[in-house]
Steps between C-alpha positions, in 0.01 A plus 500: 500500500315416159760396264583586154409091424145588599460814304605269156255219616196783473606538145369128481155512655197490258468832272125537683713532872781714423234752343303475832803516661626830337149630415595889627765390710829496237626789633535324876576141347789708298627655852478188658709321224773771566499461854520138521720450225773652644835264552639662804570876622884451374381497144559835329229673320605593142387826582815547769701428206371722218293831394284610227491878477432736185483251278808323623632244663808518752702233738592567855797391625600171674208320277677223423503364858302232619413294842656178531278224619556118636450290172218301636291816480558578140188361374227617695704874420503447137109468531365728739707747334373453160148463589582849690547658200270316273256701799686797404436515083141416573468146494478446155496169356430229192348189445780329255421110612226362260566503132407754302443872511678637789253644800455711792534334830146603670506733694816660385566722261749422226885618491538880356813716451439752822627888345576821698174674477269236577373473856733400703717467191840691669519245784492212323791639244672563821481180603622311174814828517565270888526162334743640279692601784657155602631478106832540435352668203232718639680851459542480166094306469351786652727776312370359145157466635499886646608615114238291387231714731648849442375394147201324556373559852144327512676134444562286726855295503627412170768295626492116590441444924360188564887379570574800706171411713622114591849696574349727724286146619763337600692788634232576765472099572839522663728370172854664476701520191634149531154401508381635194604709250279834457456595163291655265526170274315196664754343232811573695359399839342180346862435403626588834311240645644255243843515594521676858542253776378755729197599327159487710319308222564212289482512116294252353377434135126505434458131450664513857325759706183430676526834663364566901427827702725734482692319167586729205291391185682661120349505226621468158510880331793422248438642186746564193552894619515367909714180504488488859147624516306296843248668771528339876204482714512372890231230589322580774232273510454145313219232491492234362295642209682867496797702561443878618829693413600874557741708271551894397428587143205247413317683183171372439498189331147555380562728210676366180791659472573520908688838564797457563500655877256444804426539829606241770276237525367150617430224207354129543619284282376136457700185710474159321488167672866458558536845614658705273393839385324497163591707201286833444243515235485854323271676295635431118577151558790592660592294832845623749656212639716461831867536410649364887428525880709617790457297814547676826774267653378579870284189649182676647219428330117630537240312658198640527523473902786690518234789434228375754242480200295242674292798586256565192586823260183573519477564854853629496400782241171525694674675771575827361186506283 
């Protein structure tokens, strides 16, 4: 089986092969990313854990429940899973690793805020409604946001979910309670992980974390209005030039102001020669910098035999072309 490793390593071929690769063929590259992306059968579908009729959005019950998983396993889950539904929102995705002006990752397209009425538009609110399911706080989330929509029903969610989608991440990679704490605050779980001796992942300042697959990367948000303002994104692929990292509520970094909600999304974002992540550059002359890291504790660690890549992914795609 192709693996969700290979799929990220076609984002780095040449701009002139990817567009011969997906030259009227995105539609079947985009169903192959969702079938080969998947983690395992055990991982829930947001879908089985929320709807999106009418203009609202409802939980069903038992939601909060998850698989459990041996620990060794936790970071090819975290992945898969996110890639998954990276597949789901489209594959949309920025360049934010030279600096400068902000681009689009050929041959993405760049983050948006998905709404109700847009094609496809009711699923994917349905989906963000099932992260919010693992949330302590995801009752009351989805309450506010449903008031919001009886008032204005073309927009899409006005409320914060990128911490709700590495809840729901880490949820579905087999994490209890103990493990991590589910919030909609990636404050309070980056604080978990500071204190909890159980916690799945180790806190460690920026000038500490060099960050691997299936690490959480924060970055610094904190503002005089949002004291504990940061936005988490899980590395799924690094080189020793670039980082590829997945998180829910990217906006689009190109305009100046960004909006302040997005889509989920995959960003690159520039390695230097020691291996940390560099800051992000900004239209405006504003730069975001990395506030910490969380280190998954468990000892796996990807090699790119684990995934049988010896094979070209080339020929690999070649096969259902």
């Amino acid at each position: 089986m192709v693996s969700s490793e290979l799929i990220l390593r076609f984002a780095m071929l040449s701009q002139l092969r990817r567009e011969k690769l997906l030259q009227d063929n995105r539609h079947l590259f985009g169903a192959l990313l969702v079938s080969l992306a998947v983690a395992s059968e055990s991982v829930s579908e947001p879908l089985d854990r929320a709807d999106f009729d009418n203009g609202q959005a409802t939980l069903r019950n038992g939601g909060q429940d998850c698989v459990s998983v041996k620990a060794n396993d936790y970071r090819l889950r975290l992945i898969q899973t996110a890639v998954k539904e990276w597949a789901r929102f489209g594959f949309h995705a920025l360049d934010l690793s030279k600096p400068g002006r902000p681009d689009v990752l050929p041959p993405f397209d760049p983050p948006n805020l998905p709404t109700p009425n847009e094609n496809g538009g009711p699923e994917l609110m349905a989906r963000i409604a099932g992260y919010w399911a693992v949330v302590p706080s995801g009752h009351y989330t989805i309450s506010k946001q449903n008031s919001l929509w009886a008032l204005h029903p073309d927009e899409g969610w006005q409320q914060h979910w990128s911490a709700a989608f590495t809840s729901w991440l880490t949820c579905e990679s087999g994490m209890d309670r103990t493990q991590f704490k589910r919030s909609g605050s990636h404050w309070n779980y980056v604080e978990y992980a500071k204190h909890a001796p159980n916690s799945a992942f180790r806190f460690e300042t920026a000038s500490q974390f060099i960050g691997n697959e299936g690490d959480l990367a924060c970055l610094d948000r904190r503002d005089s209005t949002h004291p504990h303002g940061l936005h988490c994104f899980l590395i799924v692929r690094k080189t020793s030039q670039n980082a590829y990292l997945i998180g829910g509520n990217v906006p689009d970094w190109r305009q100046s102001p960004a909006p302040m909600y997005g889509g989920l999304a995959l960003i690159a974002v520039g390695v230097d020669p020691s291996g940390f992540l560099r800051r992000i550059d900004l239209p405006g002359n504003e730069s975001i910098v990395w506030f910490c890291g969380l280190a998954l504790k468990e000892n796996s660690h990807f090699e790119v035999d684990q995934f049988g890549l010896d094979e070209s992914i080339t020929s690999r795609l070649d096969r259902f072309q």
